[in-house]
C-alpha positions as CSV (number, residue, x, y, z in Angstrom):
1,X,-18.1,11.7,-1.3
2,X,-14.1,11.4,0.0
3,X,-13.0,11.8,3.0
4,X,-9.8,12.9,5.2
5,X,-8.0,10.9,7.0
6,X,-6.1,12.5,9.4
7,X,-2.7,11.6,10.6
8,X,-1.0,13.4,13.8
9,X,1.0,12.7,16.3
10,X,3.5,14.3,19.2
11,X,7.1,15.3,17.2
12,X,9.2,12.2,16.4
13,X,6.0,9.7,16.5
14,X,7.2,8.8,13.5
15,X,4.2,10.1,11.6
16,X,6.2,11.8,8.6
17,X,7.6,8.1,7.7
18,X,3.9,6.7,8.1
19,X,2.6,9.2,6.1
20,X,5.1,8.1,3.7
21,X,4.1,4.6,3.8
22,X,0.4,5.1,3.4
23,X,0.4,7.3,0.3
24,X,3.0,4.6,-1.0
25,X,0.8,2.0,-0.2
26,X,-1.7,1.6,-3.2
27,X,-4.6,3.0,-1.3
28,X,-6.7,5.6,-3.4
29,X,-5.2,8.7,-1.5
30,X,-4.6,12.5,-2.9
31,X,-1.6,14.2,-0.6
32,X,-2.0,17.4,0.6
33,X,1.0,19.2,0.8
34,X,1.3,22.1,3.8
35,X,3.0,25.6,3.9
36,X,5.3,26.8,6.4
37,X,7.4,29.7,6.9
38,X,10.4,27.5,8.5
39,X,13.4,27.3,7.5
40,X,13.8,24.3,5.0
41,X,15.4,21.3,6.8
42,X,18.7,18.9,5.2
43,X,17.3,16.9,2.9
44,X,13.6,18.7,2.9
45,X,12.6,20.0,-0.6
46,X,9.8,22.6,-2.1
47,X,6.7,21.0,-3.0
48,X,7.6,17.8,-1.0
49,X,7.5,18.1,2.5
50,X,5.7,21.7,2.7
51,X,5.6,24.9,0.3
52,X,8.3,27.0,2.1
53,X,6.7,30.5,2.0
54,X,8.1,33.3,3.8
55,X,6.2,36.1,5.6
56,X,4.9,38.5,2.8
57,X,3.7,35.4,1.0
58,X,1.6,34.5,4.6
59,X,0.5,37.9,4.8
60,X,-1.2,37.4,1.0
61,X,-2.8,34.3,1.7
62,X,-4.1,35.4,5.1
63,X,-5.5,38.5,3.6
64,X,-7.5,36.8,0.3
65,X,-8.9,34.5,3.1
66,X,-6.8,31.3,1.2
67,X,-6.6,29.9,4.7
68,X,-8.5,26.8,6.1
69,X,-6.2,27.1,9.3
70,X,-3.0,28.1,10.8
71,X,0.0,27.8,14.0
72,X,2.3,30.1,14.9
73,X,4.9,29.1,17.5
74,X,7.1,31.3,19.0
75,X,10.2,29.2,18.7
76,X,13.7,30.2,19.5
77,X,14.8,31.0,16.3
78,X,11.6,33.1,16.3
79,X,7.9,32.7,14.9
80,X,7.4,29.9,12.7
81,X,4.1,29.0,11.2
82,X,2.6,26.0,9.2
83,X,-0.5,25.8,7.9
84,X,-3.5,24.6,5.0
85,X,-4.2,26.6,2.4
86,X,-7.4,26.3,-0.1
87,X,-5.6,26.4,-3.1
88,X,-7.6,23.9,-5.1
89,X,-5.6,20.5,-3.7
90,X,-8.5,19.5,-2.0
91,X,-11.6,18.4,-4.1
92,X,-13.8,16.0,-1.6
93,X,-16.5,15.5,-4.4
94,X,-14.0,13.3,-6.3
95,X,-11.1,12.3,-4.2
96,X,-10.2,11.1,0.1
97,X,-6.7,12.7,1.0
98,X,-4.3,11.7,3.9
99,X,-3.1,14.6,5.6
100,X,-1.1,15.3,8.4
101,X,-0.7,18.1,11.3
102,X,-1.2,18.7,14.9
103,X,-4.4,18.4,16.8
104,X,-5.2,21.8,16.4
105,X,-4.9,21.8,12.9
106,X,-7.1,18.8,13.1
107,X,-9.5,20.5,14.9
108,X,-9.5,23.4,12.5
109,X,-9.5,21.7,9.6
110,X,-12.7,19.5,11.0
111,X,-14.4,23.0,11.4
112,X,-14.0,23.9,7.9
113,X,-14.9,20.8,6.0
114,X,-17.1,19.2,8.8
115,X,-16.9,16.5,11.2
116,X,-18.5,13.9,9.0
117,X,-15.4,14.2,6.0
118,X,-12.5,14.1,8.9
119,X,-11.0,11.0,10.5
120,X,-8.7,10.9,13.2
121,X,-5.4,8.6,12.8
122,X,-3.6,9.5,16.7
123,X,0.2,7.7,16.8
124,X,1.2,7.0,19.9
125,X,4.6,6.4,21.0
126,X,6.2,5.3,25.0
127,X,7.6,9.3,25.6
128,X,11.0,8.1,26.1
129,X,11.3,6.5,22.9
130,X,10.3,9.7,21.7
131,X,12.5,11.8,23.1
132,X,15.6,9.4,22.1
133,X,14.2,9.3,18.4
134,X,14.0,13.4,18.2
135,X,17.9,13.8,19.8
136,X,18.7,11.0,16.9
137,X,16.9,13.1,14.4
138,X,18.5,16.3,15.6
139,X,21.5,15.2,16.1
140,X,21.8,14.5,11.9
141,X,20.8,18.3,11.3
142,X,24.3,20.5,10.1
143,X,22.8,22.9,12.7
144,X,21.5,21.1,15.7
145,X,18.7,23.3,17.4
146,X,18.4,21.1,20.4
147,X,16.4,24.1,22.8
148,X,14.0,24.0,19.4
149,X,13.6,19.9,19.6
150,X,12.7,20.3,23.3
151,X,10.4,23.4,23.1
152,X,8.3,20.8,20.7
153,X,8.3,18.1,22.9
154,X,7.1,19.7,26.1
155,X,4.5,21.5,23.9
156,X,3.2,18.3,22.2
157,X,2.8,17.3,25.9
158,X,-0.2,19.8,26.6
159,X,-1.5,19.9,23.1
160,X,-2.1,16.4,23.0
161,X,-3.7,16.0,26.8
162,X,-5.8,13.5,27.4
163,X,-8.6,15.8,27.4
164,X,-7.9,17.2,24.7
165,X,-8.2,14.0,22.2
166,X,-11.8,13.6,24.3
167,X,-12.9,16.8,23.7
168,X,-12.5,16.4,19.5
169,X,-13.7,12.4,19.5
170,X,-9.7,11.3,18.9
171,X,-10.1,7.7,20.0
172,X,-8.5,5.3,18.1
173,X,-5.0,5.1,18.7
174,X,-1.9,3.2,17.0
175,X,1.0,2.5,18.8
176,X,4.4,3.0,16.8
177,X,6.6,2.0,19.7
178,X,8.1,-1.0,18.3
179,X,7.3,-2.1,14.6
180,X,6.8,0.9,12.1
181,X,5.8,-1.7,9.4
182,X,2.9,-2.8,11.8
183,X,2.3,0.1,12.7
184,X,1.6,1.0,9.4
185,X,-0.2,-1.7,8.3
186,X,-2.7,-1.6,10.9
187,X,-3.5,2.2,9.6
188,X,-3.6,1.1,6.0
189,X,-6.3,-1.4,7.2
190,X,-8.2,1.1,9.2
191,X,-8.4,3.6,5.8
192,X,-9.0,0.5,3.6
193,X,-11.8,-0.5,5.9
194,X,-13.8,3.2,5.2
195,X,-12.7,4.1,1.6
């Protein structure tokens, strides 16, 4: 039987370039790729980073039951939602996936395919390192939304409370202040370890 392995992290953990590494990495990993209804970001393509869906397609999926779990964030460019759809990427009988998300899409996605196929991969980065990595990151969009980059981080505050990583068993951490290559080698060794 596979297993998930989930990756998540606050915004600009640097958990989209680990995730990169990982499936890169040799390990026998499926990707599952997300949907959103965001606007597409510079250098962001369909089918890579997220299946960019807009709201009528949402309202299909949500109404033929398709979805294992969704967000919706009430952004200030209005509401923008992500979330995992059971279109047939996901087969645990034959294949362990990495995926990546939030802790509440963790937490829904645990609910659906059970606690026993879900592991937790929590990044952890020093806040201010954080903050200085998302203003670089924004700063390289051709339309800054800067009141966007700091809604995210104030939220990832609360959604990632201490309590809440208790509450759902999140206890293994990996630190991602320094060294992105160890960083990602001691999660390549963690998977490894329960493939």
């Amino acid at each position: 039987m596979g297993k998930i392995f989930y990756l998540m992290g606050k915004s600009a953990s640097g958990k989209d370039t680990l995730y990169s590494m990982i499936l890169g990495s040799g390990l026998d990993l499926r990707e599952v790729i997300l949907y959103t209804t965001r606007p597409m970001r510079d250098g962001e393509e369909e089918g890579r980073e997220y299946h960019f869906i807009d709201e009528q397609r949402f309202e299909e999926l949500r109404s033929t039951d398709k979805l294992i779990e969704y967000r919706e964030y009430n952004t200030v460019h209005g509401i923008w939602r992500y979330m995992t759809v059971d279109d047939g990427q996901i087969d645990l009988s034959k294949n362990s996936y990495l995926m990546i998300g939030t802790l509440e899409s963790y937490e829904k996605t645990r609910q659906y395919y059970g606690s026993e196929n879900l592991l937790p991969i929590y990044v952890a980065v020093d806040d201010g390192i954080r903050l200085e990595r998302a203003l670089k990151r924004e700063k390289k969009q051709k339309n800054p939304k800067y009141a966007e980059m700091c809604r995210r981080y104030l939220a990832d505050e609360a959604d990632f409370a201490p309590e809440n990583l208790k509450r759902l068993d999140v206890n293994t951490e990996f630190r991602n202040d320094d060294d992105i290559e160890i960083c990602a080698e001691n999660i390549k060794a963690f998977i490894a370890e329960r493939l």
